[in-house]
N, C-alpha and C positions, 0 to 999 in steps of 0.2 A: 504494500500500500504506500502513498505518499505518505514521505515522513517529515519532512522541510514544511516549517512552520509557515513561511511566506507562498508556498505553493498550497495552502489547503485553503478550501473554502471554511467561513461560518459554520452552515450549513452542518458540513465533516465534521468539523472541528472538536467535537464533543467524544466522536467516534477515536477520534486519533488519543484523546486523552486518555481512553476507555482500554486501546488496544495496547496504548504503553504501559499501562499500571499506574501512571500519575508519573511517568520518568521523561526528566526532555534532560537533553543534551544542548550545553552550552559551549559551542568552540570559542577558544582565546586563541589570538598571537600574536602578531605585532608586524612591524614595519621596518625591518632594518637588512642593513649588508650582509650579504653572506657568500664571502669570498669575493671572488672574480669570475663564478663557473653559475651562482643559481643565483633565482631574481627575488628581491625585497619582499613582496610576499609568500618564501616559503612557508612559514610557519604558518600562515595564516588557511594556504593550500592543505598543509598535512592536517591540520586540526579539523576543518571546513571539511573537508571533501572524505576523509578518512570516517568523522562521524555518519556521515551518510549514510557511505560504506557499508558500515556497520550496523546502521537500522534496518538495511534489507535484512541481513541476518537475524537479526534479535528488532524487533517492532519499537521504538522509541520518538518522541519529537526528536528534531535537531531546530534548534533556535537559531535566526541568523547570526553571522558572526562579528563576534566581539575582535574588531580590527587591530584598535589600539593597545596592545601592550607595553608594557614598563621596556622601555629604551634611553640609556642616560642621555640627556640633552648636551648641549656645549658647542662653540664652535667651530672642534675638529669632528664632528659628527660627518659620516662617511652621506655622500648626495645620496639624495631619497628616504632617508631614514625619518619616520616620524618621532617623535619623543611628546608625552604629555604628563604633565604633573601625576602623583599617584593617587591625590589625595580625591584629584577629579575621577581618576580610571576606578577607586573603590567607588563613589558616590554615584557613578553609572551604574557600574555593577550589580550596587545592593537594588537601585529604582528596578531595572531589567529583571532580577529575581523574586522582586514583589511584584512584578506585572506576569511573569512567568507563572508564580503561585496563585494569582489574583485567576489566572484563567485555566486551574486545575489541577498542576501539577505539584502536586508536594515533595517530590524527591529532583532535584536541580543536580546532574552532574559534570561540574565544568571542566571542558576533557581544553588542556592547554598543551598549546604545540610550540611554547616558547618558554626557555629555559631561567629565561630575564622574571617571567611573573612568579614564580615558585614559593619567594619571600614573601612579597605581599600579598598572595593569594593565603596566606598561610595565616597571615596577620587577618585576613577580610575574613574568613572562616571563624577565627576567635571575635571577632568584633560582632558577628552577625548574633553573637549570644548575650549582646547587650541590651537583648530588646525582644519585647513576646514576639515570635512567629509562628506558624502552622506550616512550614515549610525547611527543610533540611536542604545543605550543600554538601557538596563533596567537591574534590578535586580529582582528576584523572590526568596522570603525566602522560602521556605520547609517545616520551621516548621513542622518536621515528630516528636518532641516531644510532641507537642500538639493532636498528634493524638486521644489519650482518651477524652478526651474534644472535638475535634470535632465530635468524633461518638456520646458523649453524650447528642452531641446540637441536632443533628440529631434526635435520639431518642427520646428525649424528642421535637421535635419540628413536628412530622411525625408522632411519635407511635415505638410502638413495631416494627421487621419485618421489616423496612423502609433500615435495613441494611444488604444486602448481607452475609451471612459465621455465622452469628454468632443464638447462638442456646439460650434458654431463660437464660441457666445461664449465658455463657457470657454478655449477656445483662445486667444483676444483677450484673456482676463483675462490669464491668464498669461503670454503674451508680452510686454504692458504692462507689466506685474510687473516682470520681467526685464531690459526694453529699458531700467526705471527706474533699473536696480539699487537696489530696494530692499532693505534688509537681512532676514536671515534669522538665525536664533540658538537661540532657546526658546522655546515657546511660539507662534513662528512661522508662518508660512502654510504652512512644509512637515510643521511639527509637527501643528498643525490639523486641514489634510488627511490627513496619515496616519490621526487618531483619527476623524476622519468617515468612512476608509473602513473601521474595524473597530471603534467603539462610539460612533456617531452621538447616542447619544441622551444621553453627556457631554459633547459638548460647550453652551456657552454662549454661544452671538456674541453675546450681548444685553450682555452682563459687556464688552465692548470698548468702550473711550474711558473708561475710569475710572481706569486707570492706565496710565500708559505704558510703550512698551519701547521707546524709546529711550535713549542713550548721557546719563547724565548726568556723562561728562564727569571726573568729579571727580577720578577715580585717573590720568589722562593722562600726568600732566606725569612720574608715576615712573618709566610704561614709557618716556616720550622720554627720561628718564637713566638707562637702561639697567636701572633699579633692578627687580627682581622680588617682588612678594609672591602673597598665596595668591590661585592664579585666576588672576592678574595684574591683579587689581582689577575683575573682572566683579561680583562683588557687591556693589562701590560702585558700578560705573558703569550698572548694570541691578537698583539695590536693591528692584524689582517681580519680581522671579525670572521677568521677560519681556524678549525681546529680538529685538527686528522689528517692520516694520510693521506697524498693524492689519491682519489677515487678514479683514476686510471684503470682502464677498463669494465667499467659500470656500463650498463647498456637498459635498453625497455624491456627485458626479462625477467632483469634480474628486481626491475624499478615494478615488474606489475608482482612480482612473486612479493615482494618488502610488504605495497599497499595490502596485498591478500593476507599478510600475515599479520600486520598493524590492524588492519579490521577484524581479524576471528579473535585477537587481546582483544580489544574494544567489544566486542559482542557478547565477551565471556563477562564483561565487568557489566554492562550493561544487563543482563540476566542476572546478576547475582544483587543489583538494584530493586530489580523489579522483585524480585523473587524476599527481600531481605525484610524482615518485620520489627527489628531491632532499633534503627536511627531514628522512626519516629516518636516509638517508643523513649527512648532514651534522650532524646530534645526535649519529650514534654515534661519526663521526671527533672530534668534539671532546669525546666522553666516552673517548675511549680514554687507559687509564692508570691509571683505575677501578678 
């Protein structure tokens, strides 16, 4: 059935809440660089397009998508990149989840495809308990970096075959990958593939080996003294807003096998929502007094 909030009629509408259990999916992610090889809205693609994905599987809303995510401002900010205050991106947020709740749904799972929101969503989750509601949040990572890794658990956990799209050598790609451990981040070979498997024709392999995503290093010695700053120095030590190996050799097989695999996570989490009888329960005992 249609699951995209902006695609249902009134009329439906009542049906769609009915068929998800009260479960809509809220994609996050933002606006920023990534690399020289994929375009400003990945994050925004894997979250958006992924939850979709996913509601054919398992029945859920997906709410349009929350664009803006938490990007530092300043004016070495890479072109294209949006940045907005957080104080604004929580006080949308919370309006969007009482308008969410306002029209049925009591279980909101905000599935975030950006690595930047993580903190504050974590703080908007504690905050949201400062006030009666009739409606519960969650967050759902994406983790569409770890995509090679998850295919290679699979793999090795199933056999050869076990994964849709990909052909023996892919499979050899990726195992190699893995058996290397090489790193994975932003922009990454799981990032990559995800946007090869749902807007191939942004990406750039050609743009790879011009700048690096490797570790420079620079911010190390803080985190060894315990010390914390913003990120924890990811934007010194990855000042190409890349972070992994070149994804050298990544192709649309390997980009549609990541998305099949990024959506049956997501399906599985999404079921275990709808299916779960605990968070509401547990929001109202610790709102009682209210």
């Amino acid at each position: 059935m249609e699951t995209r909030w902006l695609y249902t009629t009134s009329e439906s509408f009542p049906t769609l809440v009915k068929e998800s259990k009260e479960v809509c999916l809220l994609p996050i992610g933002c606006v920023e660089k990534h690399g020289l090889h994929l375009p400003l809205g990945t994050d925004v693609f894997e979250a958006s397009e992924i939850s979709y994905k996913a509601t054919q599987l398992e029945t859920a809303c997906v709410f349009p998508d929350f664009t803006f995510g938490d990007v530092p401002g300043g004016p070495s900010m890479p072109a294209g990149s949006i940045s907005v205050p957080v104080e604004m991106e929580m006080a949308l947020l919370e309006t969007l989840c009482e308008q969410i709740a306002r029209n049925g749904f009591k279980k909101i799972l905000i599935c975030n495809g950006h690595g930047g929101n993580t903190q504050w969503l974590n703080t908007f989750l504690r905050n949201l308990m400062n006030k009666k509601r009739d409606y519960v949040c969650a967050v759902y990572g994406m983790n569409s970096s770890k995509s090679p890794y998850f295919i290679a658990d699979i793999l090795n956990g199933q056999g050869r075959g076990s994964v849709p799209y990909l052909t023996a050598e892919d499979e050899d790609y990726i195992l190699d990958f893995c058996a290397q451990k090489k790193e994975v981040g932003h922009a990454c070979l799981g990032e990559t593939a995800c946007v090869m498997g749902l807007h191939p024709e942004t990406v750039h392999l050609d743009r790879l080996g011009i700048e690096s995503g490797l570790s420079t290093h620079e911010a190390d010695y803080l985190k060894d003294a315990g010390i914390q700053i913003m990120n924890s120095g990811w934007d010194v030590n990855f000042c190409n807003a890349f972070h992994g190996h070149d994804p050298i050799g990544c192709n649309e097989r390997i980009g549609k096998a990541a998305v099949h695999v990024q959506s049956h996570r997501l399906a599985k989490a999404i079921r275990v929502m709808k299916n779960d009888e605990n968070l509401l329960r547990w929001h109202a005992n610790f709102q009682k007094g209210w």
